[in-house]
N, C-alpha and C positions, 0 to 999 in steps of 0.2 A: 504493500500500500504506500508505502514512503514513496516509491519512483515514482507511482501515478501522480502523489501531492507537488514532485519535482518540476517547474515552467520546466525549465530547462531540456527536461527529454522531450518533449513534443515536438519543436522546433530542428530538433537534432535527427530524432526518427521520423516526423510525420513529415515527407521530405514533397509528395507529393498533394499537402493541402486536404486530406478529408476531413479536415475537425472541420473548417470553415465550410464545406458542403452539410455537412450534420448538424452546425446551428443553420443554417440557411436552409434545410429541406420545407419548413412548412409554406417556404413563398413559394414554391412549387404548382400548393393549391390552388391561388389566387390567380396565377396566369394558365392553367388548368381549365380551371372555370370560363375563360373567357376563350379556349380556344374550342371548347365545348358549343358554347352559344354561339359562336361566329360561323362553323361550318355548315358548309351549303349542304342539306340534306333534300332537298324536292327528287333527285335520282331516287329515293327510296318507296315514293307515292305507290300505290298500288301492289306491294309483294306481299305475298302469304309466306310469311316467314312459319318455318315447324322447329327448328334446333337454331344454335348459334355456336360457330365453334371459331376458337381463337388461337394462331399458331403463333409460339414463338417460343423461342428459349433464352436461359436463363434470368437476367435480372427482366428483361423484354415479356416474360411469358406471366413473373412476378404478379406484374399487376390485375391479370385476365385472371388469375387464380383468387386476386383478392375479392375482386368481382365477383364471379361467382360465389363466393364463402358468404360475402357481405349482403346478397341477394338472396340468397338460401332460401328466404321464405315468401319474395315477392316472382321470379323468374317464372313465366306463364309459360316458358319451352324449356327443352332441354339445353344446359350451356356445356361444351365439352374445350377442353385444354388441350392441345395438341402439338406435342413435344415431337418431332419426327420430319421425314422429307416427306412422306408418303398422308393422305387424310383419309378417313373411314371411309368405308362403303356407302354410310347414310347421306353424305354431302351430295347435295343435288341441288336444283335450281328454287327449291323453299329453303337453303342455310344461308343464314349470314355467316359468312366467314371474314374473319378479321387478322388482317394480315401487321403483327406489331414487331419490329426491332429496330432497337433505337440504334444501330448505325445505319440498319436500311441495306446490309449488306450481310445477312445471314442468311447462308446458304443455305438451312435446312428452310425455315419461311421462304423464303423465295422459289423454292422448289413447291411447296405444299398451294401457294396464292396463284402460280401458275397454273398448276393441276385444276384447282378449285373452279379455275376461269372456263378452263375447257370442259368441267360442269355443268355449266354454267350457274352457277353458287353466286349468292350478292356481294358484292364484296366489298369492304372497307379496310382502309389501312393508317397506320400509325407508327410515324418514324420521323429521325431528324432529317432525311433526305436518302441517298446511293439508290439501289435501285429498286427497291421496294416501291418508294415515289415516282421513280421514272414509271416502271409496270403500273402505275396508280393511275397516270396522268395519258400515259399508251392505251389504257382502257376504258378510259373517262369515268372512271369510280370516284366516289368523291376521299377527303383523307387529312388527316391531321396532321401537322409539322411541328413537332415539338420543338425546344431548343436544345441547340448540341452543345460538344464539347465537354461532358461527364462522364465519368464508367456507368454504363447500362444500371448496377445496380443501385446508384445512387441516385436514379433518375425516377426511381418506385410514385411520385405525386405524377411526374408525366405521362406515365403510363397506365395509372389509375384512373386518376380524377379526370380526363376528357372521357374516357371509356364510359364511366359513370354518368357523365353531362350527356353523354351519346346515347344510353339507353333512358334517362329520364325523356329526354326530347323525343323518343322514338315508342313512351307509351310501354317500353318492359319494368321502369321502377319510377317508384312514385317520385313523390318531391322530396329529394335530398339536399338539395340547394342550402341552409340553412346548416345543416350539421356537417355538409364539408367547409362552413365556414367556421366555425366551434373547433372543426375538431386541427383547422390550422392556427388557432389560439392555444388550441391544448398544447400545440407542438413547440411552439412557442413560446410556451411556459418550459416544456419539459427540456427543451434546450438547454433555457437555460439553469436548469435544476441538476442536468448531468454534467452541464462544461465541466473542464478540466479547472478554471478556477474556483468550484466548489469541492473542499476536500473530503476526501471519505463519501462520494454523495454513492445512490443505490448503483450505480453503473459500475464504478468502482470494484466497490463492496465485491457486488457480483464476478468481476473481471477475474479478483485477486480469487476470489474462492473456487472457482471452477479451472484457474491456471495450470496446465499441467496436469493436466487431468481429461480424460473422453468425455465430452459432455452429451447427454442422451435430452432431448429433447420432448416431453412430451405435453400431449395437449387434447382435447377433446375434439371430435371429426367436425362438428357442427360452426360452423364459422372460424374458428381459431387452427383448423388443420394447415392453413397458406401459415399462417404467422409460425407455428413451427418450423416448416419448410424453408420460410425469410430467416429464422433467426438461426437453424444450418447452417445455410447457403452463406451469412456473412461474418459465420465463423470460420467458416471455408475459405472463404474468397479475402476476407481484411486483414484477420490473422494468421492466416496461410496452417491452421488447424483442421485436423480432424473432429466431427461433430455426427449424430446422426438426429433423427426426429421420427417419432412414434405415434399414436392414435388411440385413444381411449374412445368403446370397447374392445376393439379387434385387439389390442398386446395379448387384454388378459386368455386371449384365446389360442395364443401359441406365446408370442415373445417370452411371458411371463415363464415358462416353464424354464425356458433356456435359462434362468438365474440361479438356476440348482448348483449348477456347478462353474465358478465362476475361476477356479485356479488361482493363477497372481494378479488377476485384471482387474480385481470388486477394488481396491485400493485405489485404483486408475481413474474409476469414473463416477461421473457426477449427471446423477437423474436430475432434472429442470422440468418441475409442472409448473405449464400455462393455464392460469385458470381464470374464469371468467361468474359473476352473477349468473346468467341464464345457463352456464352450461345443465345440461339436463340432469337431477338431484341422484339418480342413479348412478352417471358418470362420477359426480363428484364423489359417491360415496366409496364407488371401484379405484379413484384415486387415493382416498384414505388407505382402503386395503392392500393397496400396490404399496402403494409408501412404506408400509405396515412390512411387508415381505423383505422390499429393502432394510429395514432397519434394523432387523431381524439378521441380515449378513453383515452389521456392522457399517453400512452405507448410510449418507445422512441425505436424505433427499431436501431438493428445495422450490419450494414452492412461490410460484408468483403470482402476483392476484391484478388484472386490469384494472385500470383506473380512467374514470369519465362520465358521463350519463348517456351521451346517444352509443349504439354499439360500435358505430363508428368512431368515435372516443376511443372507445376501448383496443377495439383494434389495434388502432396504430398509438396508443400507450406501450403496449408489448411490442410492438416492431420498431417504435422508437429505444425501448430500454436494450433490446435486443441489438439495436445499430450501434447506440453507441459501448456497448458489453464488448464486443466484436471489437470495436477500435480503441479499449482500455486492452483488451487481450493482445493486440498485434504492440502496444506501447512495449506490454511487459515481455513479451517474446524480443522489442527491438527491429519489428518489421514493419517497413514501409507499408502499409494498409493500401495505398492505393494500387499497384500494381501487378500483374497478376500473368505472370510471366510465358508460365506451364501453359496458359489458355494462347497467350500469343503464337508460342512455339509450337501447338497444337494447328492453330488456322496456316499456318505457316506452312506446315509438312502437308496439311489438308491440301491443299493448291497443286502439290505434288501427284495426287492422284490421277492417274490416267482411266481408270476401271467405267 
């Protein structure tokens, strides 16, 4: 905890600037919102939409998973996520398909927006520009331009919050309008209640105690399943850590067995529940009992409770504490948080393929 309290290491490791993206994420919303309202949707007039399905990966797919989670009870179709080159069978000329990555230049979306087209699937798209936009603007679909110049995952309000203004204007969810603006005050707040000039603050805390250790992620399927998946993915990707994330009920119907025998690992890792007011009082009570088994092997689980009044709130309460947990953990490792090497060198040798 001392190094976290130390100015001095931030400036020294955070070489490529995410703290100042991490207090800045909630103006995100605000220019979000307005590219939501501003886009020309009359192309849409007359389709019988049946499903909606949204391609993209990683920090780009982020926000089409929060969608869905945070719609869970209003989505009058089916909404599916679609990590892959290839899109289901069901895609036909009733999906909206939506084509998201923020460089605009991912080759697996770009393979799947093309496919969709020769569907003939509706299509929408969302990116800073490359050729997502060019294919956007070649098939006269209409499409949002977010602003560049971030890593994909720290772009999560550009990739939400239009998407969200897109299905309120379009009659799939109500009026949201009002709690994405709350809940970029929350963010707000929570900025700055985690900066790095608050010492010891909960991010910290967290950082220091899960260091050096497997952190196992869980959280209940019902809205908060995306926010474990975000708070992995950017301990994966900030602190260049291993992490995974789990689902309550489905653990206790296999995972939970696997903790029988745990060898020299049980020392290693650190269980994280995500929890929430509404999650359903049976979940909450199979997280008691889970916790209960860990604690029983000497493991001390730890439990986090959202904070807000709309669910929207709460959401991104945990996806915020979870961003900046993620860049207290890359401080105390000594890693650069923004860059993210392995993935470059991967697209690199990709390019390579002749097949």
């Amino acid at each position: 905890m001392d190094l976290l309290n130390s100015r001095e290491v931030y400036s020294e490791v955070d070489q490529s600037g995410m703290l100042r993206l991490l207090m800045e994420f909630y103006q995100q919303f605000d220019t979000g919102v307005k590219l939501a309202r501003e886009v020309d949707l009359t192309s849409f007039a007359g389709y019988e939409i049946y499903n909606i399905v949204l391609c993209g990966m990683g920090g780009s797919a982020i926000g089409g998973d929060l969608l869905r989670a945070y719609l869970f009870d209003e989505l009058p179709v089916p909404m599916y996520i679609n990590r892959d080159y290839d899109i289901p069978g069901f895609v036909d000329e009733h999906t909206l398909l939506i084509g998201s990555s923020y460089s605009g230049n991912t080759e697996e979306t770009i393979s799947a927006f093309v496919e969709a087209k020769n569907r003939g699937a509706l299509l929408f798209a969302i990116s800073t520009g490359g050729e997502l936009i060019r294919l956007a603007n070649s098939f006269g679909v209409p499409y949002i331009e977010i602003p560049s110049g971030l890593p994909p995952r720290t772009a999560l309000g550009y990739s939400f919050v239009p998407l969200l203004g897109l299905f309120i204007r379009l009659g799939y969810a109500r009026d949201h309008w009002a709690d994405i603006k709350s809940t970029a005050r929350l963010l707000r707040k929570g900025a700055e209640k985690f900066s790095p000039s608050v010492p010891d603050n909960p991010a910290k805390k967290l950082a220091s105690r899960i260091f050096g250790k497997l952190p196992l992620i869980y959280s209940s399927t019902r809205y908060f399943d995306v926010v474990g998946t975000r708070f992995r993915g950017q301990i994966n990707e900030n602190a260049k850590m291993l992490a995974y994330s789990s689902l309550l009920p489905e653990m206790n119907h296999n995972e939970l067995v696997g903790w029988r025998h745990l060898f020299e690992f049980g020392k290693h890792l650190a269980p994280v529940f995500l929890t929430d007011r509404d999650d359903n009082p049976r979940v909450r009570y199979r997280m008691k009992l889970t916790s209960g088994v860990m604690e029983e092997l000497g493991i001390e689980p730890i439990f986090l409770e959202s904070e807000g009044k709309s669910l929207l709130e709460r959401i991104f309460s945990l996806v915020q504490l979870g961003d900046f947990t993620s860049y207290y953990l890359a401080i105390l490792a000594r890693e650069d948080p923004g860059p993210v090497k392995v993935i470059d060198y991967l697209k690199s040798r990709l390019k390579e393929f002749k097949g």
